[in-house]
MOPAC internal coordinates of N, CA, C and O (Angstrom, degrees):
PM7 1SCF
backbone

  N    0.0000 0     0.00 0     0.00 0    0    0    0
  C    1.4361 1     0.00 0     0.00 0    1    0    0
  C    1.5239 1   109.10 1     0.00 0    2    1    0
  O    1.2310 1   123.14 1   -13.61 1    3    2    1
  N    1.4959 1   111.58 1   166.39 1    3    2    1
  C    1.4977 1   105.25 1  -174.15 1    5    3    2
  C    1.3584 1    92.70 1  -119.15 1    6    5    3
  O    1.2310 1   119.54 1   -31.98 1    7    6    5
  N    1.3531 1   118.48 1   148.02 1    7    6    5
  C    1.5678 1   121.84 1   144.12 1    9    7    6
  C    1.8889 1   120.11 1  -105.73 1   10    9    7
  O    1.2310 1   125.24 1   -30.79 1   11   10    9
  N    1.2694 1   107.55 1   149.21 1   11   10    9
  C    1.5380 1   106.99 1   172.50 1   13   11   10
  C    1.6225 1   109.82 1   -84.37 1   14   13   11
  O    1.2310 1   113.12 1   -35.30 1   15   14   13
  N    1.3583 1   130.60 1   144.70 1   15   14   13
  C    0.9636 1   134.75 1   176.62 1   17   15   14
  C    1.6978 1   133.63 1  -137.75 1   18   17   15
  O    1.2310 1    95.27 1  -106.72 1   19   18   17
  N    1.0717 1   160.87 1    73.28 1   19   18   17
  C    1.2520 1   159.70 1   -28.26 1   21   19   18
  C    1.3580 1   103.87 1   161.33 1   22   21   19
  O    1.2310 1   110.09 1   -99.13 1   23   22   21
  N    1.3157 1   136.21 1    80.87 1   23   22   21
  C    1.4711 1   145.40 1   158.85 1   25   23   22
  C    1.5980 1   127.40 1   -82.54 1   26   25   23
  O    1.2310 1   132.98 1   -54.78 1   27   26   25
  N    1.4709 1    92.52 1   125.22 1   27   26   25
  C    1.6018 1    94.52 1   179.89 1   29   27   26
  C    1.4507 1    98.70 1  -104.64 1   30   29   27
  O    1.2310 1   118.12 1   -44.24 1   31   30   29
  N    1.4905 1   121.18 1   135.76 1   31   30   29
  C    1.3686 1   138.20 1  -163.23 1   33   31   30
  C    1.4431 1    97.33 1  -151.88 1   34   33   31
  O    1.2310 1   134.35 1   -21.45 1   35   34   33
  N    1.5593 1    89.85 1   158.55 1   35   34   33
  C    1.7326 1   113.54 1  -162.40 1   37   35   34
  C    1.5873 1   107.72 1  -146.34 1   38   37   35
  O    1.2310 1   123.54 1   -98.09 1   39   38   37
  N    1.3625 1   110.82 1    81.91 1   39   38   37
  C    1.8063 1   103.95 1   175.32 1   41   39   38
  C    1.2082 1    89.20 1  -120.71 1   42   41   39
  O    1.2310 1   117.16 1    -6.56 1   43   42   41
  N    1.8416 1   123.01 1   173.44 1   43   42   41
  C    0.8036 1   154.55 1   134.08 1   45   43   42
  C    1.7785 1   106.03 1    96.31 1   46   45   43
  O    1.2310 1   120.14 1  -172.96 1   47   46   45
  N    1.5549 1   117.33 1     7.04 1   47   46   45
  C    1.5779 1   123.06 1  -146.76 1   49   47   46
  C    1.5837 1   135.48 1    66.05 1   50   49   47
  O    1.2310 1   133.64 1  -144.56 1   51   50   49
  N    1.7754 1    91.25 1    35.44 1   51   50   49
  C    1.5030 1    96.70 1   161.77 1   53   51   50
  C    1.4677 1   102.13 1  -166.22 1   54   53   51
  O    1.2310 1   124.89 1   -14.80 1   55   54   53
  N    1.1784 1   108.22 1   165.20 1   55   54   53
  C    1.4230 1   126.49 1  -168.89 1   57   55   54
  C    1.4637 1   112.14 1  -107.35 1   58   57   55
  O    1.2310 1   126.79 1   -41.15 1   59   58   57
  N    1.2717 1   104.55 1   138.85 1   59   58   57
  C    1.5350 1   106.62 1  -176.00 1   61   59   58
  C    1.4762 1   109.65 1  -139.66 1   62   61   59
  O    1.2310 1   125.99 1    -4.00 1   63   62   61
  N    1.3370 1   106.09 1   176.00 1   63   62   61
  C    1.6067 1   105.33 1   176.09 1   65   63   62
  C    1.9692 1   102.71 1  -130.29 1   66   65   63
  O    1.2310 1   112.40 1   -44.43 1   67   66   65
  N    1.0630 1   131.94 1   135.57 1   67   66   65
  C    1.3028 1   148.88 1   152.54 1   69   67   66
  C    1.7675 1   123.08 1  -101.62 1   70   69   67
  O    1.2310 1   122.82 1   -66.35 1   71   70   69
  N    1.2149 1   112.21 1   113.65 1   71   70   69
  C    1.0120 1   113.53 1   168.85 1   73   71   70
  C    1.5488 1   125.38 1  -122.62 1   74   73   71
  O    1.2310 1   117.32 1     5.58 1   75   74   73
  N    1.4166 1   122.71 1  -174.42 1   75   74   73
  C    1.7296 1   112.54 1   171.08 1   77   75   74
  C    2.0747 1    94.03 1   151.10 1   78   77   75
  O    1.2310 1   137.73 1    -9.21 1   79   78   77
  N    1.3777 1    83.25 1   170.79 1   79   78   77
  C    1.4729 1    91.27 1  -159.98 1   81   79   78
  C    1.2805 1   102.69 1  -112.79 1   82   81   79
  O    1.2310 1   118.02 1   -58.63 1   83   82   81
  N    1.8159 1   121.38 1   121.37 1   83   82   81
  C    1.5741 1   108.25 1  -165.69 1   85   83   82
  C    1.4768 1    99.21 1  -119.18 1   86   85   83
  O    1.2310 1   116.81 1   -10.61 1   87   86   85
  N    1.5448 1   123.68 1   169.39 1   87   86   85
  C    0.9711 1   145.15 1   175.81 1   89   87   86
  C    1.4841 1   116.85 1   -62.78 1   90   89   87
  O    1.2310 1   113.40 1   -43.23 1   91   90   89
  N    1.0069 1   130.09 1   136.77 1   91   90   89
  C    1.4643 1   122.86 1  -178.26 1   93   91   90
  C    1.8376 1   119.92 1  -154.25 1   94   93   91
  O    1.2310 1   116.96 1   -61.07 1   95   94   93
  N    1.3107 1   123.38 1   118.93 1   95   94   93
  C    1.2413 1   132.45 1  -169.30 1   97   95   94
  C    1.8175 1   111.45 1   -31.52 1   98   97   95
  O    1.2310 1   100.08 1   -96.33 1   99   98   97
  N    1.4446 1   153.65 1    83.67 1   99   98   97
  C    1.2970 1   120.71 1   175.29 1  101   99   98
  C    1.4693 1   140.55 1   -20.72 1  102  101   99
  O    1.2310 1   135.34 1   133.15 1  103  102  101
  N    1.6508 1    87.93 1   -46.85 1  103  102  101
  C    1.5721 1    91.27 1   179.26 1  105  103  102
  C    1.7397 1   131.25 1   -47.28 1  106  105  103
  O    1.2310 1   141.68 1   125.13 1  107  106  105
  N    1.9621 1    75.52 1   -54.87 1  107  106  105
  C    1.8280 1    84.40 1   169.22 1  109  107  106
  C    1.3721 1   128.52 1   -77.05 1  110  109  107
  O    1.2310 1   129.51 1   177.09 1  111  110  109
  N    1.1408 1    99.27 1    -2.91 1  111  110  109
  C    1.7031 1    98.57 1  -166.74 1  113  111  110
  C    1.8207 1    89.84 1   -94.21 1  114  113  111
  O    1.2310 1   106.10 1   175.86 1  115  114  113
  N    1.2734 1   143.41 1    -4.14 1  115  114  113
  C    1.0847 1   152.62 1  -152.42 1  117  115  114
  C    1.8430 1    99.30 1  -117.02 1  118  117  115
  O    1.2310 1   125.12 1   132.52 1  119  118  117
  N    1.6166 1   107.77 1   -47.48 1  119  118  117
  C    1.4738 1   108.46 1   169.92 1  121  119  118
  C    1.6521 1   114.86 1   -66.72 1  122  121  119
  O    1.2310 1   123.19 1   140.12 1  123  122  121
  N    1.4067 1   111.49 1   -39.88 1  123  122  121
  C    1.1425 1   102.73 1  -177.01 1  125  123  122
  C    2.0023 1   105.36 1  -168.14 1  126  125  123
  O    1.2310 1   132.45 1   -77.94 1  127  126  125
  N    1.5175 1    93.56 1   102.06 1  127  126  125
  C    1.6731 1   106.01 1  -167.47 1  129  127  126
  C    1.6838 1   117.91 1   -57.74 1  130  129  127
  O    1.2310 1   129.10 1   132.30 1  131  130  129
  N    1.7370 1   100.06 1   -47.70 1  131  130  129
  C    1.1512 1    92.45 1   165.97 1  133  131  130
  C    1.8441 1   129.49 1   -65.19 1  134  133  131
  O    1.2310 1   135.83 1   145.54 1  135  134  133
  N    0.7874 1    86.96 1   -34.46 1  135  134  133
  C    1.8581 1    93.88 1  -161.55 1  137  135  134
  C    2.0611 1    87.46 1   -68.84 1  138  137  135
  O    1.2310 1   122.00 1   132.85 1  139  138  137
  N    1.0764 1   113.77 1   -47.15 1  139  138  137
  C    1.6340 1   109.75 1  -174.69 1  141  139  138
  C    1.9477 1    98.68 1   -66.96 1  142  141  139
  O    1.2310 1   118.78 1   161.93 1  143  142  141
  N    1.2247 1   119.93 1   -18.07 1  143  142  141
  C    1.4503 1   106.25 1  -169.93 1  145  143  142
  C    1.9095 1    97.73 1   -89.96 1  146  145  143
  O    1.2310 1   124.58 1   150.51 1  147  146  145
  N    1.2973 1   108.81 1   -29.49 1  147  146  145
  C    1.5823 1   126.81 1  -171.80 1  149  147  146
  C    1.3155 1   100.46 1   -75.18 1  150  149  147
  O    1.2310 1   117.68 1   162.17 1  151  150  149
  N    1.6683 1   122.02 1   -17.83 1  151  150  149
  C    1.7354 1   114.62 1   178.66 1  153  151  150
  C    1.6141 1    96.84 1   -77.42 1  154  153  151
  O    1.2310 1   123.11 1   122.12 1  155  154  153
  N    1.6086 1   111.64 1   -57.88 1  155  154  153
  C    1.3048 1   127.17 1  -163.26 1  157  155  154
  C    1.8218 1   107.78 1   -55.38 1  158  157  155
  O    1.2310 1   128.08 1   113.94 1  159  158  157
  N    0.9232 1   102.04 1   -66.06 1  159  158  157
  C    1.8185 1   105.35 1   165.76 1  161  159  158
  C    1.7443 1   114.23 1   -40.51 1  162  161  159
  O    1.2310 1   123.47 1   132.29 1  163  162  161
  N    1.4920 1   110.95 1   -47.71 1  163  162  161
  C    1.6520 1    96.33 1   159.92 1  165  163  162
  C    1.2290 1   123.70 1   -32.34 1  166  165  163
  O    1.2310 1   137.02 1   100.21 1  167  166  165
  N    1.3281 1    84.63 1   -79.79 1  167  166  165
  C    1.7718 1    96.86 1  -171.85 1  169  167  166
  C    1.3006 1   130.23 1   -49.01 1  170  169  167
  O    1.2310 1   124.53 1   144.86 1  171  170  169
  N    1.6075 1   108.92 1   -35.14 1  171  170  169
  C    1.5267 1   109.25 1   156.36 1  173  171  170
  C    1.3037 1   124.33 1   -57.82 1  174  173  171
  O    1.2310 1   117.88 1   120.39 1  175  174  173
  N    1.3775 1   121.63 1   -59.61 1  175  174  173
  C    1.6188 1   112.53 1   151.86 1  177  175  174
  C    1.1839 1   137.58 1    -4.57 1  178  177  175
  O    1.2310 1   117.47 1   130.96 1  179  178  177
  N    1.3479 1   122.42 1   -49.04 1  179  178  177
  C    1.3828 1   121.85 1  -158.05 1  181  179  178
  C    1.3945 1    86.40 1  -115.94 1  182  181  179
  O    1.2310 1   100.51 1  -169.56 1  183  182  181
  N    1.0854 1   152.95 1    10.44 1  183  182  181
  C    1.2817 1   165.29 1   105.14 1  185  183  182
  C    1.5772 1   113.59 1     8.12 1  186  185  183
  O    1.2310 1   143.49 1    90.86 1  187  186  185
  N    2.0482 1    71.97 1   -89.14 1  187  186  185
  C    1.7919 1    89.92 1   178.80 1  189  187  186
  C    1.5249 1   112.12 1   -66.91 1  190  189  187
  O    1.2310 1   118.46 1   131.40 1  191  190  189
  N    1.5412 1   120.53 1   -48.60 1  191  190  189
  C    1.5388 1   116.56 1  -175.39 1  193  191  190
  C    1.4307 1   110.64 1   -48.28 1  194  193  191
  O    1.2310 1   114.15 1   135.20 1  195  194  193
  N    1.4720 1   128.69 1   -44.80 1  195  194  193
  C    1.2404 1   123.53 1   161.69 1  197  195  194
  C    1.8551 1   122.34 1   -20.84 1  198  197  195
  O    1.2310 1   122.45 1   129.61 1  199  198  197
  N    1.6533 1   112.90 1   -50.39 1  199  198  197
  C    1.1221 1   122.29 1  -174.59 1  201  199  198
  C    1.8488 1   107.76 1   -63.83 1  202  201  199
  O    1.2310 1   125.78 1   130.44 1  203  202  201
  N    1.3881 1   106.50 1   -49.56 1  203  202  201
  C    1.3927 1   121.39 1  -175.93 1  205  203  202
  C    2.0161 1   100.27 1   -67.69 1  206  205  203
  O    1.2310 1    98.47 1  -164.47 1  207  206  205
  N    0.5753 1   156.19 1    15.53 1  207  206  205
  C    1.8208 1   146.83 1  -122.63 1  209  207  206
  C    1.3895 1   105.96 1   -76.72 1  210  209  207
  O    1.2310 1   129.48 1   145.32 1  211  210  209
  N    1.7336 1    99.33 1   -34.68 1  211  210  209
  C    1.9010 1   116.01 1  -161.21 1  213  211  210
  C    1.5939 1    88.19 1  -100.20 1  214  213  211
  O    1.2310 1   117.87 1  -176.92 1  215  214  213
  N    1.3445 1   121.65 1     3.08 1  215  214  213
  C    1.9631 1   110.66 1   159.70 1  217  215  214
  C    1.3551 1   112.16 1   -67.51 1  218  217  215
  O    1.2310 1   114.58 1   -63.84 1  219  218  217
  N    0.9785 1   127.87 1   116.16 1  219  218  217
  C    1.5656 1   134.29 1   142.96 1  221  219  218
  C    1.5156 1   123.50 1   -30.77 1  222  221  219
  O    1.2310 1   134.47 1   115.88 1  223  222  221
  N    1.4243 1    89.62 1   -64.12 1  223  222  221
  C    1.7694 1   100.19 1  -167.72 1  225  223  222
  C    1.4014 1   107.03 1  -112.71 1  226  225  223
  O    1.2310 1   126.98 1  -130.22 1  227  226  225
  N    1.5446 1   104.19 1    49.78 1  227  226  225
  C    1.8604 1   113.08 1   149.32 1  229  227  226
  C    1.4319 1   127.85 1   -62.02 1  230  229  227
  O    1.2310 1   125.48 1   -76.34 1  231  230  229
  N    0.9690 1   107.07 1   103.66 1  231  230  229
  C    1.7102 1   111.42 1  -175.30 1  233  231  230
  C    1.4492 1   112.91 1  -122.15 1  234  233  231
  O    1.2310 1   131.75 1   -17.85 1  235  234  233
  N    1.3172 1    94.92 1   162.15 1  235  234  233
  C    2.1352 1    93.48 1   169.62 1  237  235  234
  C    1.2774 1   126.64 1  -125.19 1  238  237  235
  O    1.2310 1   127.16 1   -80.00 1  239  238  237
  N    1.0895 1   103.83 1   100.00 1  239  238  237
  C    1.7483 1    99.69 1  -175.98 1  241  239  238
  C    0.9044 1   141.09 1   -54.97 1  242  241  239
  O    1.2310 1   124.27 1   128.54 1  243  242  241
  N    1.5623 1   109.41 1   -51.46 1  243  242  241
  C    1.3611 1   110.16 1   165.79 1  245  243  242
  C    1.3755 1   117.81 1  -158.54 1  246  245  243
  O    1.2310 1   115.38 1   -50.82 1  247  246  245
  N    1.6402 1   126.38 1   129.18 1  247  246  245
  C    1.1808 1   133.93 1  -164.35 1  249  247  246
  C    1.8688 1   104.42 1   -98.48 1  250  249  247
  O    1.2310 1   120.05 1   -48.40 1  251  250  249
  N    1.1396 1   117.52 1   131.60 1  251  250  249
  C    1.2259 1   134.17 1  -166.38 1  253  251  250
  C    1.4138 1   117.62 1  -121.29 1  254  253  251
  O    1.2310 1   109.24 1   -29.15 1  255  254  253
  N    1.5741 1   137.76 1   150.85 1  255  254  253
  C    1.3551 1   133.99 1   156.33 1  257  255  254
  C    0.9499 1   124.77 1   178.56 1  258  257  255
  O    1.2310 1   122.93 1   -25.68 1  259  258  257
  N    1.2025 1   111.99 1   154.32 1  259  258  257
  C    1.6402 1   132.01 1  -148.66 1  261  259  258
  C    1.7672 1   110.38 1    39.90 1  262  261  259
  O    1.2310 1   131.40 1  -153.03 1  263  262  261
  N    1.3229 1    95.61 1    26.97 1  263  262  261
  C    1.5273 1    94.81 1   157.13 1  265  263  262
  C    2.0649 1   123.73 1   112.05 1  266  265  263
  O    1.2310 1   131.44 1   154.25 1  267  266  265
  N    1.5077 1    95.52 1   -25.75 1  267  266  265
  C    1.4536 1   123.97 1  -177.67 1  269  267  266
  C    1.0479 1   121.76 1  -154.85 1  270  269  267
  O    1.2310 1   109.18 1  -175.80 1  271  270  269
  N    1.3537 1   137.88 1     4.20 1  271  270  269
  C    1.1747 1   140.35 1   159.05 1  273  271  270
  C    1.6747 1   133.15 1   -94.14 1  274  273  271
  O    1.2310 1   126.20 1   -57.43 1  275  274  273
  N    1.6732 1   105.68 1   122.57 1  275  274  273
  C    1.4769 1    94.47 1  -164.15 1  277  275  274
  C    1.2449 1   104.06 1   -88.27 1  278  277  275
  O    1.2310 1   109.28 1    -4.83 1  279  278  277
  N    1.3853 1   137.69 1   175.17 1  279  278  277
  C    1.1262 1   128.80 1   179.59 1  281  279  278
  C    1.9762 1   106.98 1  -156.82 1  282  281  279
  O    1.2310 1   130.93 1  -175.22 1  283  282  281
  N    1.1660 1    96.52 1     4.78 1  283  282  281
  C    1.6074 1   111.00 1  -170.95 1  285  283  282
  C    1.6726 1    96.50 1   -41.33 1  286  285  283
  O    1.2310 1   121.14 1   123.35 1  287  286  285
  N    1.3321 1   115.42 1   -56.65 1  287  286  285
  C    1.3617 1   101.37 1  -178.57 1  289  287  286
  C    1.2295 1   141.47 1   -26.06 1  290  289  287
  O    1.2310 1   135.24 1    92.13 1  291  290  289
  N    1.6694 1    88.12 1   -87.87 1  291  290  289
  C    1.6079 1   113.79 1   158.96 1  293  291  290
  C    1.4832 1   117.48 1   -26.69 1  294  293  291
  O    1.2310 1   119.62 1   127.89 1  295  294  293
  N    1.5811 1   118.33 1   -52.11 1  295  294  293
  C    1.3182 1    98.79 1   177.77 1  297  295  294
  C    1.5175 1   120.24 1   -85.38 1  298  297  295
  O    1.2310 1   124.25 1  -170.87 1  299  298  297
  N    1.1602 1   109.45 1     9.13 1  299  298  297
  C    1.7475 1   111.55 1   154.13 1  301  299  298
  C    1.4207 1   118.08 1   -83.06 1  302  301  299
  O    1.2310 1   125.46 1   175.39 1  303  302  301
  N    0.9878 1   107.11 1    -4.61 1  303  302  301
  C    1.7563 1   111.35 1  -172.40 1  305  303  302
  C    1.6440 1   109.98 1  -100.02 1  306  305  303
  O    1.2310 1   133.35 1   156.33 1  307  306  305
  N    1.9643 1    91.80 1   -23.67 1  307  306  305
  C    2.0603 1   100.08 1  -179.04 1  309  307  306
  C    1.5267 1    81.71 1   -82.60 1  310  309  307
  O    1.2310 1   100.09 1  -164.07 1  311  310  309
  N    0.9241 1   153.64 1    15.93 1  311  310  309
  C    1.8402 1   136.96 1  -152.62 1  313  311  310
  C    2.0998 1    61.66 1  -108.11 1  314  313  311
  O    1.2310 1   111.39 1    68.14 1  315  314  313
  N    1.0764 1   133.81 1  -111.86 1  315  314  313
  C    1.3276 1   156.41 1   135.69 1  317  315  314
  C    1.7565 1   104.63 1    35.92 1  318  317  315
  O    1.2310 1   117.86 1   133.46 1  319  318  317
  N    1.2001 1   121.67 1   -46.54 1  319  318  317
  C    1.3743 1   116.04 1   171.35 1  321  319  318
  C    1.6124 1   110.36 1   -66.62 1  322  321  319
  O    1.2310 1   121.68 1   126.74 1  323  322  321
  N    1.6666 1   114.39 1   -53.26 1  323  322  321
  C    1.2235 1   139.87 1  -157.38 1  325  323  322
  C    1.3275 1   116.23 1   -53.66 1  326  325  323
  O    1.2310 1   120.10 1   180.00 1  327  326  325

């Protein structure tokens, strides 16, 4: 199944938005939606921060999905599992 997922990010002295629709296990996304949407948004993250590398002040504002759900936390907490 896919979920949509929607990051607001801040490198270089401006703010942007990235979005896109990622793949996601049923099973897990069924045990626990947030925590499987908070892995997938990691990994996209470090994705894009990869692109930014020589930003200083890369930050994430706010992690989003399926439209109303925040999840910024959680995926500070997979930063910490990982």
């Amino acid at each position: 199944m896919n979920i949509n997922i929607k990051v607001y990010l801040h490198a270089k002295g401006t703010n942007f938005l990235q979005s896109g629709s990622f793949p996601v296990t049923t099973s897990d996304y069924k045990k626990d939606p947030d925590w499987t949407a908070a892995v997938a948004a990691y990994g996209w993250i470090q994705q894009i921060k990869s692109n930014y590398a020589a930003s200083e002040d890369f930050r994430i504002d706010q992690v989003v999905y399926n439209d109303d759900i925040n999840i910024k936390d959680l995926v500070k907490k997979v930063r910490t599992v990982i």
